[in-house]
PDBQT receptor file of N, H, CA, C and O in Angstrom, charges set to zero:
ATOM      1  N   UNK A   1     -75.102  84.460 168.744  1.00  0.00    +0.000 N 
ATOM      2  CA  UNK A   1     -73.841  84.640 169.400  1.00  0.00    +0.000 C 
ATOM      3  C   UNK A   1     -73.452  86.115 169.286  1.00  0.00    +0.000 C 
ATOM      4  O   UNK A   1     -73.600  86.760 168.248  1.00  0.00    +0.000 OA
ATOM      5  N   UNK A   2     -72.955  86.595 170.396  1.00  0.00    +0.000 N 
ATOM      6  H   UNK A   2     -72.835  86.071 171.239  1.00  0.00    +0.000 HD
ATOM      7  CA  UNK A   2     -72.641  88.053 170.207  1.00  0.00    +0.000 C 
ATOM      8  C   UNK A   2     -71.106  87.659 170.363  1.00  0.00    +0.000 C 
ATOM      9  O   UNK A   2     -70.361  87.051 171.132  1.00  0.00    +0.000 OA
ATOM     10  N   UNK A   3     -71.074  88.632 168.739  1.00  0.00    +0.000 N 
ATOM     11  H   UNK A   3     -71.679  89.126 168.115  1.00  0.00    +0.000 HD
ATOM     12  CA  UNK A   3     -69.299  89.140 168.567  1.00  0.00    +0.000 C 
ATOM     13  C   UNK A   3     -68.667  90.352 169.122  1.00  0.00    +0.000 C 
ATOM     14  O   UNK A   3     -69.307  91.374 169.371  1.00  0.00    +0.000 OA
ATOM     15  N   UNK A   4     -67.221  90.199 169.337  1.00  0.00    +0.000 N 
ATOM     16  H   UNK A   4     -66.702  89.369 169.135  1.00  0.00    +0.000 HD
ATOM     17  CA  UNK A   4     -66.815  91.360 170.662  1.00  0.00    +0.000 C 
ATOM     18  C   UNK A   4     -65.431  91.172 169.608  1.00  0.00    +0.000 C 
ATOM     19  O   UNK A   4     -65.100  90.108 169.083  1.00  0.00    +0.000 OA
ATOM     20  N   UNK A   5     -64.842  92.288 169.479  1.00  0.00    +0.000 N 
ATOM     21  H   UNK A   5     -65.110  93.152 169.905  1.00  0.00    +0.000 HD
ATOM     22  CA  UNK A   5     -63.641  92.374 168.689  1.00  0.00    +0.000 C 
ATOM     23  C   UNK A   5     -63.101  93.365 169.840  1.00  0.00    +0.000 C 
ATOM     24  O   UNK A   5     -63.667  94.264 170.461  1.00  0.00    +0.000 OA
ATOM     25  N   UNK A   6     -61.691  92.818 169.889  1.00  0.00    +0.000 N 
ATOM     26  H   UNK A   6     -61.230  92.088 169.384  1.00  0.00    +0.000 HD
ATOM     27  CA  UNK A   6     -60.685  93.627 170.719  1.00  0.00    +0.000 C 
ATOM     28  C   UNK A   6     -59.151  93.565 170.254  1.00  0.00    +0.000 C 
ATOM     29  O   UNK A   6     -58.351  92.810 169.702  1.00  0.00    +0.000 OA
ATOM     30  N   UNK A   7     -59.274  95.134 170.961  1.00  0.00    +0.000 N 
ATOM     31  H   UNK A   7     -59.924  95.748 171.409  1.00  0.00    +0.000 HD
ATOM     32  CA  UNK A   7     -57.622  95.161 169.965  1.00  0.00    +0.000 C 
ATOM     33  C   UNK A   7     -58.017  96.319 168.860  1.00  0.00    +0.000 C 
ATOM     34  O   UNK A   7     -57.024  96.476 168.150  1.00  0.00    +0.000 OA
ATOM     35  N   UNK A   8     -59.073  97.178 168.448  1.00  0.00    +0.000 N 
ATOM     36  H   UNK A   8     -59.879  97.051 169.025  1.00  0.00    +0.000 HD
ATOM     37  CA  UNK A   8     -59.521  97.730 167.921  1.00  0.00    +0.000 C 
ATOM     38  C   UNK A   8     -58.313  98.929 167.497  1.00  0.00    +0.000 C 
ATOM     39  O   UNK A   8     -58.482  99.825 168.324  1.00  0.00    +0.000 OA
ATOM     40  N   UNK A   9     -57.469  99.224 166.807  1.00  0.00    +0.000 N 
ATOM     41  H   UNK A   9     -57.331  98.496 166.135  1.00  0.00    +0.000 HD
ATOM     42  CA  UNK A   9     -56.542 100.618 166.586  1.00  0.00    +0.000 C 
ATOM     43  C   UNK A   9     -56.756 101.593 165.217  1.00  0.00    +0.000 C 
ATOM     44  O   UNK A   9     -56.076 102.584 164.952  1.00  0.00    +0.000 OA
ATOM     45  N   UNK A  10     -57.833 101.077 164.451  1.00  0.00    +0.000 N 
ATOM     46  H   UNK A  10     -58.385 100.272 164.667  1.00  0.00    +0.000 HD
ATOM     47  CA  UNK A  10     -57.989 102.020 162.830  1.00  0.00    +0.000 C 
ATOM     48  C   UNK A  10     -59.132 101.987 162.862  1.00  0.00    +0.000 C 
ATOM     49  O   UNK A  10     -59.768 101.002 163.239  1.00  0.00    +0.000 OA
ATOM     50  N   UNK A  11     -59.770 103.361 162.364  1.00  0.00    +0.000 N 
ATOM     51  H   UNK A  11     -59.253 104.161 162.058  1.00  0.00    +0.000 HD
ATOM     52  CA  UNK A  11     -60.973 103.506 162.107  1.00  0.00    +0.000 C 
ATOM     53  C   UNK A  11     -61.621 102.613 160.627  1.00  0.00    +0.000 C 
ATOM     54  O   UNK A  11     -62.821 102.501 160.374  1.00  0.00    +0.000 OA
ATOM     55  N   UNK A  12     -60.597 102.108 159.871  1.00  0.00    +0.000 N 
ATOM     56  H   UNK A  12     -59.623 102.200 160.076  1.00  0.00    +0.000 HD
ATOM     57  CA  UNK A  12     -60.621 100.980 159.081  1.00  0.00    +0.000 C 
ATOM     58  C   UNK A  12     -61.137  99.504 159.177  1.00  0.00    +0.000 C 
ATOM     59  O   UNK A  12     -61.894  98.862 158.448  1.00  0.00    +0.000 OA
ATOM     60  N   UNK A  13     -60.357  99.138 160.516  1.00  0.00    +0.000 N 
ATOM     61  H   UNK A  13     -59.742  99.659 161.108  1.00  0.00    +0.000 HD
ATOM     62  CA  UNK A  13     -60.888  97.985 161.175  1.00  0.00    +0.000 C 
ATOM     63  C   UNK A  13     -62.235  98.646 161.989  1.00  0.00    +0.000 C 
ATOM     64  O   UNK A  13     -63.076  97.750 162.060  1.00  0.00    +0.000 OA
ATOM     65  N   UNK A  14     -62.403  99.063 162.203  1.00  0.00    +0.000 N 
ATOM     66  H   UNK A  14     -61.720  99.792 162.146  1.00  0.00    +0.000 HD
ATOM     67  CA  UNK A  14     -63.912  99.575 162.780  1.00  0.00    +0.000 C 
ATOM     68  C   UNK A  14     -64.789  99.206 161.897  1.00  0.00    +0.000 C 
ATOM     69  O   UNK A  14     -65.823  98.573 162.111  1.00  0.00    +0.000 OA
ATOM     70  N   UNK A  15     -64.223  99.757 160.487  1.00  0.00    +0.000 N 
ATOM     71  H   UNK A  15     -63.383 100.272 160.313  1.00  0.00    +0.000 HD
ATOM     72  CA  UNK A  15     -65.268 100.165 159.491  1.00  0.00    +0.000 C 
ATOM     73  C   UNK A  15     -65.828  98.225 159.289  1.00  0.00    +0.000 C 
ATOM     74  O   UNK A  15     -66.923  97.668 159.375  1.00  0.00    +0.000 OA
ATOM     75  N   UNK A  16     -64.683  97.823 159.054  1.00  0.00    +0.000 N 
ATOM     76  H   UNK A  16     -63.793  98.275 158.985  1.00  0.00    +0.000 HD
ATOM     77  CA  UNK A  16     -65.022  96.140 158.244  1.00  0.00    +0.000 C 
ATOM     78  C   UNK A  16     -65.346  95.182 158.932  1.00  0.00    +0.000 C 
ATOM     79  O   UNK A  16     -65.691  94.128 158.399  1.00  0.00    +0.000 OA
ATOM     80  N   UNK A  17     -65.291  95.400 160.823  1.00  0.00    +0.000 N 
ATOM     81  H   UNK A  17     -65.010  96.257 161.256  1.00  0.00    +0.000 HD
ATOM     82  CA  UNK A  17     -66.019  94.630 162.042  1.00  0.00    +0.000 C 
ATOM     83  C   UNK A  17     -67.406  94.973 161.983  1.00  0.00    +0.000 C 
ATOM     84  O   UNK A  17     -68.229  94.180 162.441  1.00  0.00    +0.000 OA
ATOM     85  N   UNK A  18     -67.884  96.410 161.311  1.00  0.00    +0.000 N 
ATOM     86  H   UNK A  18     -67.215  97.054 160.939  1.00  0.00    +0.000 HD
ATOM     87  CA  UNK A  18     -69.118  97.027 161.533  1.00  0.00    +0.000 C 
ATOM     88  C   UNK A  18     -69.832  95.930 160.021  1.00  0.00    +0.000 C 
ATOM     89  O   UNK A  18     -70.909  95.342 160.111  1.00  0.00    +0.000 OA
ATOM     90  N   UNK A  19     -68.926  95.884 158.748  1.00  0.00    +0.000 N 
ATOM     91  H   UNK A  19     -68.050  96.362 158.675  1.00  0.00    +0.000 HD
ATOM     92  CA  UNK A  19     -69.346  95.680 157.611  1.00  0.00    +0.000 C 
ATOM     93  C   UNK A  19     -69.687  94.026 157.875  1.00  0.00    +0.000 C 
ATOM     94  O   UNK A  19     -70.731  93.618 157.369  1.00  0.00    +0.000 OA
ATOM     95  N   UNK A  20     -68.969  93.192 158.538  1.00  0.00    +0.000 N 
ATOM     96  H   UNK A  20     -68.120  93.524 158.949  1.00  0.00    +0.000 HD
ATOM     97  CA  UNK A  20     -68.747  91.911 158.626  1.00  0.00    +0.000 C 
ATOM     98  C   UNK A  20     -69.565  91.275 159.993  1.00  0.00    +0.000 C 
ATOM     99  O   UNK A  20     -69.238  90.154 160.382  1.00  0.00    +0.000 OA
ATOM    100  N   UNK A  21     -70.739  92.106 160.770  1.00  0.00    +0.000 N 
ATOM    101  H   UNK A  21     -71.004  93.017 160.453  1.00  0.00    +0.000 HD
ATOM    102  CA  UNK A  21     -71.778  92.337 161.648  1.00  0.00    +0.000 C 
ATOM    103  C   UNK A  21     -71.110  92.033 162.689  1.00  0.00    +0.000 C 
ATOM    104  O   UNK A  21     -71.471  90.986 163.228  1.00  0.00    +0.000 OA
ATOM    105  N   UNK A  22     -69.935  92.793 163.344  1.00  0.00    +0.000 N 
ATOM    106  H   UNK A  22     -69.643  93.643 162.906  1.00  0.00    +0.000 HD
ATOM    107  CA  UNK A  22     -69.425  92.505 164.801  1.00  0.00    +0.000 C 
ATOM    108  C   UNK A  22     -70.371  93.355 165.387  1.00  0.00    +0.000 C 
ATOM    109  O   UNK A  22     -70.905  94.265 164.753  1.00  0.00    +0.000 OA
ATOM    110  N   UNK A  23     -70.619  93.096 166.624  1.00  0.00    +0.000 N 
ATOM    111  H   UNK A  23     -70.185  92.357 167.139  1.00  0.00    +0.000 HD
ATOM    112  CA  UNK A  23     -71.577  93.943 167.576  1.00  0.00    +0.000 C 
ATOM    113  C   UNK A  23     -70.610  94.809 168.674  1.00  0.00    +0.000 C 
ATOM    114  O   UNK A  23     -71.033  95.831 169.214  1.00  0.00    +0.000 OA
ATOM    115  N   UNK A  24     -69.568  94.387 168.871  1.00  0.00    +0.000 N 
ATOM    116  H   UNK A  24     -69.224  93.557 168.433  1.00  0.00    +0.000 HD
ATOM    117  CA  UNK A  24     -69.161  94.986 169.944  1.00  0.00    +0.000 C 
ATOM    118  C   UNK A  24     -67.599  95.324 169.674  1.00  0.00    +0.000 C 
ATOM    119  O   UNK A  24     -66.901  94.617 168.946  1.00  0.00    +0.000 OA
ATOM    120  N   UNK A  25     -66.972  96.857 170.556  1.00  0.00    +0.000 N 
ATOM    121  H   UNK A  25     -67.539  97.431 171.147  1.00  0.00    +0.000 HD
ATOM    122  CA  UNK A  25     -65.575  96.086 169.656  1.00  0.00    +0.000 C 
ATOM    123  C   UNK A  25     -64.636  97.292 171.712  1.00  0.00    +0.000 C 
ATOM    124  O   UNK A  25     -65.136  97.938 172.633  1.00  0.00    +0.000 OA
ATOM    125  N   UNK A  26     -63.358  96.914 171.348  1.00  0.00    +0.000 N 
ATOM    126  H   UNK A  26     -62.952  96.389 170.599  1.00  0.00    +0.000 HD
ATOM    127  CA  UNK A  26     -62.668  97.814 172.110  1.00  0.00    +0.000 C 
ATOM    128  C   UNK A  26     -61.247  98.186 171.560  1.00  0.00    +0.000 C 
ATOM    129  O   UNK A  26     -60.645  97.295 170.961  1.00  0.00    +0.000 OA
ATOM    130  N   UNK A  27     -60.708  99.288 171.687  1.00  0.00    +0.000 N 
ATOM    131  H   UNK A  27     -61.197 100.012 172.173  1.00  0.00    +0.000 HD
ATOM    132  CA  UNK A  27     -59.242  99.106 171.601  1.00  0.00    +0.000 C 
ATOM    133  C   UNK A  27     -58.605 100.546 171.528  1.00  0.00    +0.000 C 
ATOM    134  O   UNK A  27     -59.382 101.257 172.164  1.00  0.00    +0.000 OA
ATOM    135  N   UNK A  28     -57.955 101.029 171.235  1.00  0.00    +0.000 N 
ATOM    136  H   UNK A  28     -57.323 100.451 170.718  1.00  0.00    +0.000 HD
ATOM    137  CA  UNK A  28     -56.778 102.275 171.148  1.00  0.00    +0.000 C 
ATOM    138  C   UNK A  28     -57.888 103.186 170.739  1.00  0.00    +0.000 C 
ATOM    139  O   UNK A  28     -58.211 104.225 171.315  1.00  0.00    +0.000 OA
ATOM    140  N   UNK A  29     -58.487 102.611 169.559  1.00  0.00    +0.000 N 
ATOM    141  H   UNK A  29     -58.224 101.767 169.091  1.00  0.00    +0.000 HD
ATOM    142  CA  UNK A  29     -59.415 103.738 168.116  1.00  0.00    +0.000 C 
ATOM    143  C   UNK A  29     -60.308 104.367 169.618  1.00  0.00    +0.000 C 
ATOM    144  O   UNK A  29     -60.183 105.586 169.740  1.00  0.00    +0.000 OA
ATOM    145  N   UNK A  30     -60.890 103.898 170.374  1.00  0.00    +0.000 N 
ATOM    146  H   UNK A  30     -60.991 102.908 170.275  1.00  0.00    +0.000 HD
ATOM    147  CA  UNK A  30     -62.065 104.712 171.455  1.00  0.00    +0.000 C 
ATOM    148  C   UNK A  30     -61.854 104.911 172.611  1.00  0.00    +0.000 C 
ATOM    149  O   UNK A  30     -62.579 105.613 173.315  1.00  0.00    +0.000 OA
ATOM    150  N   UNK A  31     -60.672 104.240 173.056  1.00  0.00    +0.000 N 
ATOM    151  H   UNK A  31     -60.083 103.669 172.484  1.00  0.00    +0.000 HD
ATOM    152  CA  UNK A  31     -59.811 105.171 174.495  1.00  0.00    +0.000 C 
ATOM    153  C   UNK A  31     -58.711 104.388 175.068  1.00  0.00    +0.000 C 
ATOM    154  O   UNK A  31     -58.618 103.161 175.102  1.00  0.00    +0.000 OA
ATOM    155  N   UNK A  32     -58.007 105.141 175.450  1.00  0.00    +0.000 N 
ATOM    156  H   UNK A  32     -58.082 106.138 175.423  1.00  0.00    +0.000 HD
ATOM    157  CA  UNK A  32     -56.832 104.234 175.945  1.00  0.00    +0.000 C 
ATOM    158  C   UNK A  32     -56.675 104.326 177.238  1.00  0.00    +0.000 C 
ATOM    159  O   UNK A  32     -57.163 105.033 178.120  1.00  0.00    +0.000 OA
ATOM    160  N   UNK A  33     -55.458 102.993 177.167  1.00  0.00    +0.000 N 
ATOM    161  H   UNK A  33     -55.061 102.419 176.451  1.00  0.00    +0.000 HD
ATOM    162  CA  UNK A  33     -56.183 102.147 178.630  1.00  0.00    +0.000 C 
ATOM    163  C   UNK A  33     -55.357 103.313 180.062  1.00  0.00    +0.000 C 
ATOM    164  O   UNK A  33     -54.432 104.120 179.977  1.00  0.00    +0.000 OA
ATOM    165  N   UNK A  34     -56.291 102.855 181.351  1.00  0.00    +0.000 N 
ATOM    166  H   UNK A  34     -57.043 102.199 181.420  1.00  0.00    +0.000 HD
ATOM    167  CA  UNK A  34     -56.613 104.013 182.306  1.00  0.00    +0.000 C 
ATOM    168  C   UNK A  34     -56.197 103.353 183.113  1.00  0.00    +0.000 C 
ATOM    169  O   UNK A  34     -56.517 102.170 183.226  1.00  0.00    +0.000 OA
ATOM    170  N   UNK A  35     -55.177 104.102 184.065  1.00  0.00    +0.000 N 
ATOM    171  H   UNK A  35     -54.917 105.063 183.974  1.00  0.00    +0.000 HD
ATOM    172  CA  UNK A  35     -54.641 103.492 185.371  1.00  0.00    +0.000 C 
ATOM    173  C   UNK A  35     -55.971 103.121 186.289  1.00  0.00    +0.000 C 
ATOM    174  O   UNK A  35     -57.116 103.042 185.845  1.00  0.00    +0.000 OA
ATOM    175  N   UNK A  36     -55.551 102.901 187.726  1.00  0.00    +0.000 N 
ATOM    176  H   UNK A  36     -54.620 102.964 188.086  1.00  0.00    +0.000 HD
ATOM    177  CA  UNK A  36     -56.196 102.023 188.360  1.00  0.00    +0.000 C 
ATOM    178  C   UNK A  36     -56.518 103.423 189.255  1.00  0.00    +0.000 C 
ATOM    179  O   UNK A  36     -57.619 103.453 189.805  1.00  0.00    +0.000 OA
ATOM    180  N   UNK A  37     -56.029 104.055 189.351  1.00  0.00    +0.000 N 
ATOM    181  H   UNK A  37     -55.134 104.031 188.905  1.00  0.00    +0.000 HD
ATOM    182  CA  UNK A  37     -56.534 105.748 190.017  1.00  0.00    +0.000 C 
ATOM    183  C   UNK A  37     -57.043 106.357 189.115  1.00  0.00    +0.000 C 
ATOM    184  O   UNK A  37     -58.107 106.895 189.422  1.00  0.00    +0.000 OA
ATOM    185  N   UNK A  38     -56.580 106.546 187.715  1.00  0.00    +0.000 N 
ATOM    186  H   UNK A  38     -55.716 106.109 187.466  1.00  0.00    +0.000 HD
ATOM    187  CA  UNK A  38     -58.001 107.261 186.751  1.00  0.00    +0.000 C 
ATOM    188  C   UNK A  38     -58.896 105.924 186.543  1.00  0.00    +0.000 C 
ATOM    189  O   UNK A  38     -59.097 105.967 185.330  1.00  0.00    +0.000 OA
ATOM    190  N   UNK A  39     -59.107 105.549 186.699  1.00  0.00    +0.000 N 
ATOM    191  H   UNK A  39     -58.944 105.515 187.685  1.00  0.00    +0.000 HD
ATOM    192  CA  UNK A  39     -60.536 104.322 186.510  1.00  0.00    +0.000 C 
ATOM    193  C   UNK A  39     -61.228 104.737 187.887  1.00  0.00    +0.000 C 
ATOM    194  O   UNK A  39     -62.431 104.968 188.007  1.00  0.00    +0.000 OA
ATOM    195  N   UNK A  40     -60.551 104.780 188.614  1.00  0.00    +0.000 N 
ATOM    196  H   UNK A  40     -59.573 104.593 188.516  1.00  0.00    +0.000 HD
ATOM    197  CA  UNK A  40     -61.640 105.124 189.971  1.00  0.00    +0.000 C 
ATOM    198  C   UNK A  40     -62.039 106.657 190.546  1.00  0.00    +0.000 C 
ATOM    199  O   UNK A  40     -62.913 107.004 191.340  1.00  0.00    +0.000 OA
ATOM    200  N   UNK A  41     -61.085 107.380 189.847  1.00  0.00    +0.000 N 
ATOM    201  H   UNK A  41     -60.375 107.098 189.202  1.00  0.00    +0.000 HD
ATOM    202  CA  UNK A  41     -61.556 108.583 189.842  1.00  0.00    +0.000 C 
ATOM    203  C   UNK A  41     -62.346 108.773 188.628  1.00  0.00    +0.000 C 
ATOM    204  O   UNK A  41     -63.230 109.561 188.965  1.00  0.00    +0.000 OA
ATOM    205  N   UNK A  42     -62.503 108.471 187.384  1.00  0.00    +0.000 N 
ATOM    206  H   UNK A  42     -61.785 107.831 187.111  1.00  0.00    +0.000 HD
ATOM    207  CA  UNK A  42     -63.422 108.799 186.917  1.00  0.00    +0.000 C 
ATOM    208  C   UNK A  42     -64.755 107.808 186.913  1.00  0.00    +0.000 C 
ATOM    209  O   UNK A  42     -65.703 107.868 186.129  1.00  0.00    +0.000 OA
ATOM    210  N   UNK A  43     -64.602 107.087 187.765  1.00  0.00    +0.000 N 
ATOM    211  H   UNK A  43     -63.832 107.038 188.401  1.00  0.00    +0.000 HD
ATOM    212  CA  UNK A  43     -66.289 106.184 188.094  1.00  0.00    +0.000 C 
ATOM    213  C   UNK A  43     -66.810 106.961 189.246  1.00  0.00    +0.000 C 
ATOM    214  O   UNK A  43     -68.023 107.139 189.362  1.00  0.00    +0.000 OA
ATOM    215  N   UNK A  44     -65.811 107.514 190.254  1.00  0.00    +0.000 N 
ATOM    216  H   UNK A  44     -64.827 107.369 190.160  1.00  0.00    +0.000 HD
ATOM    217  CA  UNK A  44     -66.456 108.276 191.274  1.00  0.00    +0.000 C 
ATOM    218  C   UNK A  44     -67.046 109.841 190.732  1.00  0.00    +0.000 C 
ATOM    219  O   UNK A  44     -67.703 110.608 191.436  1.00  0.00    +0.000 OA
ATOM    220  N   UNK A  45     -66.701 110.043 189.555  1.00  0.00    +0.000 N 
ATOM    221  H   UNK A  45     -66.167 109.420 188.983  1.00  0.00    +0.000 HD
ATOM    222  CA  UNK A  45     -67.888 110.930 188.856  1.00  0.00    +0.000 C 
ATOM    223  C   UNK A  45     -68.642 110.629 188.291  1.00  0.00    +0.000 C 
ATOM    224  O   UNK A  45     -69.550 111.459 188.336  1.00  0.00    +0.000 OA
ATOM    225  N   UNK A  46     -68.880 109.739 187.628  1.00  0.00    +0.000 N 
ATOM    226  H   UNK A  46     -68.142 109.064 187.592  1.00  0.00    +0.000 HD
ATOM    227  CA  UNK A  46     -69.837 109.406 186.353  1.00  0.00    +0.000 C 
ATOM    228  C   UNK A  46     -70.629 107.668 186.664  1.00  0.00    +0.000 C 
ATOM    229  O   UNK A  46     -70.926 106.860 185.784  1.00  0.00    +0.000 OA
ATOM    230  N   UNK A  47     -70.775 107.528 187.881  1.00  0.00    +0.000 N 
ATOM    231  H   UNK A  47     -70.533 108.185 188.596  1.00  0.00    +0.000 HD
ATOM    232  CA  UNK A  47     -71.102 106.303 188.065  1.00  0.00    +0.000 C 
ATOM    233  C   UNK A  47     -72.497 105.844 187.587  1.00  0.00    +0.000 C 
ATOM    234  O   UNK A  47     -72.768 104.676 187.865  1.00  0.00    +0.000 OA
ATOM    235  N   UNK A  48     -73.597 106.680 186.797  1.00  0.00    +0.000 N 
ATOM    236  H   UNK A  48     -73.377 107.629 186.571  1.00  0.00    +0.000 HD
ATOM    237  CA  UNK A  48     -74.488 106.149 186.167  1.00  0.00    +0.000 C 
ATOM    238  C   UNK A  48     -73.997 105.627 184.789  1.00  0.00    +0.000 C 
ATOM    239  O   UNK A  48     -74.532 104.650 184.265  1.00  0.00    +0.000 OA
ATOM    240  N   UNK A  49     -72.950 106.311 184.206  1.00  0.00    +0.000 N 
ATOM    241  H   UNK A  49     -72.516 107.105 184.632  1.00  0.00    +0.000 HD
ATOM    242  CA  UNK A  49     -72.780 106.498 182.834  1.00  0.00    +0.000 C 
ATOM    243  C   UNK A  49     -71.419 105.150 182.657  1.00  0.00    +0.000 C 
ATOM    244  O   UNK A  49     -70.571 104.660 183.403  1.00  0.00    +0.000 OA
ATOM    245  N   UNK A  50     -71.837 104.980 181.279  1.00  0.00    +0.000 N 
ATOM    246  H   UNK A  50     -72.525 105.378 180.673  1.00  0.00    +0.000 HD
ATOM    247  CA  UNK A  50     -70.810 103.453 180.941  1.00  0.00    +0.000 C 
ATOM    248  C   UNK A  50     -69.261 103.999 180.601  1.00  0.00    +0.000 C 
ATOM    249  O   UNK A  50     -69.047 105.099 180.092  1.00  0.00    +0.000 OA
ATOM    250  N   UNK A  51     -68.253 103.068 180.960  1.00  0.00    +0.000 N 
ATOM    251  H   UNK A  51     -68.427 102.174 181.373  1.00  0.00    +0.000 HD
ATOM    252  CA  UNK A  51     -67.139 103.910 180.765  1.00  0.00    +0.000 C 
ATOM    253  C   UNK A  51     -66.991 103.987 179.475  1.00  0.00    +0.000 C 
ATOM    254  O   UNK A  51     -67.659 103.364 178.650  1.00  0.00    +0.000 OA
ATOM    255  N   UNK A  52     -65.763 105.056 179.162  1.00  0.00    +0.000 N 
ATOM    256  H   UNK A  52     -65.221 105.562 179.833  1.00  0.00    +0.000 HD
ATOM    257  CA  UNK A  52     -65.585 105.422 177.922  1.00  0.00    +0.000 C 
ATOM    258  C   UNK A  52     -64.945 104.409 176.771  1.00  0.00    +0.000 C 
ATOM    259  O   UNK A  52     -63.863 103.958 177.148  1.00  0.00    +0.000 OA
ATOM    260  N   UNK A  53     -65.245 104.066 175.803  1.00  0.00    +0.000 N 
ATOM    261  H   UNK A  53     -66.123 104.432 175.496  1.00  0.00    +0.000 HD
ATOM    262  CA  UNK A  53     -64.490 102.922 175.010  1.00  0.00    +0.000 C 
ATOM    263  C   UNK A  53     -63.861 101.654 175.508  1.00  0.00    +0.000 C 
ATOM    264  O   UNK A  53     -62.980 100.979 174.976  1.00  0.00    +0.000 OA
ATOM    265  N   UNK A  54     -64.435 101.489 176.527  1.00  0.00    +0.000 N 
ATOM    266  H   UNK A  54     -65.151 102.037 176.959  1.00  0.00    +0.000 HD
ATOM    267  CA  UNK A  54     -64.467 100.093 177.202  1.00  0.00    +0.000 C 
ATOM    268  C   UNK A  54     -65.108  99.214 176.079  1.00  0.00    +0.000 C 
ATOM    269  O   UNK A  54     -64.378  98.638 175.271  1.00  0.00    +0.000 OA
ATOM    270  N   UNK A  55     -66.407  99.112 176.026  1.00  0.00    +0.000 N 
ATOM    271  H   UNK A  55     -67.000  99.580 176.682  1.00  0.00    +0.000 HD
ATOM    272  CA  UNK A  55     -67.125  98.607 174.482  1.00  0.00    +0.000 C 
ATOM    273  C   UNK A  55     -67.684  99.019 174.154  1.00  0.00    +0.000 C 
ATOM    274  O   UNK A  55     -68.693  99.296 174.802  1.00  0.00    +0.000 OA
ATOM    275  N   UNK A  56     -67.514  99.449 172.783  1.00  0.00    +0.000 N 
ATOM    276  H   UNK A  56     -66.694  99.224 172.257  1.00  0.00    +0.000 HD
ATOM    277  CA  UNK A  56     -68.616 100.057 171.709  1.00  0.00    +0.000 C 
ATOM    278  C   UNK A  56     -69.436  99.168 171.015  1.00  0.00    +0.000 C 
ATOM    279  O   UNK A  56     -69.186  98.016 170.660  1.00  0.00    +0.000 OA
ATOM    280  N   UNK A  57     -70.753 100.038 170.816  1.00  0.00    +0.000 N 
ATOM    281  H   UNK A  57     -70.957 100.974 171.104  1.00  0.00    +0.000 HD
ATOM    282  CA  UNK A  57     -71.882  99.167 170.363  1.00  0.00    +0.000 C 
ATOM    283  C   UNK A  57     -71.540  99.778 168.551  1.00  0.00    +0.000 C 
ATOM    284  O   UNK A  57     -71.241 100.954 168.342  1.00  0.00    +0.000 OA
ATOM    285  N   UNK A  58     -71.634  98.976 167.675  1.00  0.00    +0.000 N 
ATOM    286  H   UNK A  58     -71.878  98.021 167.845  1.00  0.00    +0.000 HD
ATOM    287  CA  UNK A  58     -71.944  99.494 166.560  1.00  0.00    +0.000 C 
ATOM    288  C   UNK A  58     -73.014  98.894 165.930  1.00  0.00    +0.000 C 
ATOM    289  O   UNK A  58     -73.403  99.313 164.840  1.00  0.00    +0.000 OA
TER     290      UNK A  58
C-alpha cells in the first residue's frame, strides 16, 4: 500500500512520516497552494517537469 500524507506544515512532521515509512507527503513545508493562472502559467513552462511540492517522494 502506498502512504500519501497531506497537510504536511513542519519539517518535524516530515522528519517522523519519513521515520514511520510514509512514501509520499504534500503540504505548506514544499509549496503553497497556486491559483488557477499560476498553475497554468507555470505548466506552460515546465511541462516535462513535475510540479513543485505537489508530492514529495521521500
Amino acid at each position: 500500500m502506498l502512504l500519501v500524507a497531506e497537510g504536511v506544515e513542519t519539517s518535524g512532521q516530515a522528519a517522523y512520516l519519513r521515520q514511520i515509512g510514509c512514501h509520499l507527503a504534500q503540504g505548506y513545508l514544499f509549496a503553497k497552494p497556486l491559483s488557477e493562472e499560476q498553475l497554468v502559467s507555470w505548466y506552460k513552462q515546465h511541462r516535462q517537469q513535475p510540479l513543485p511540492g505537489i508530492l514529495v517522494e521521500f
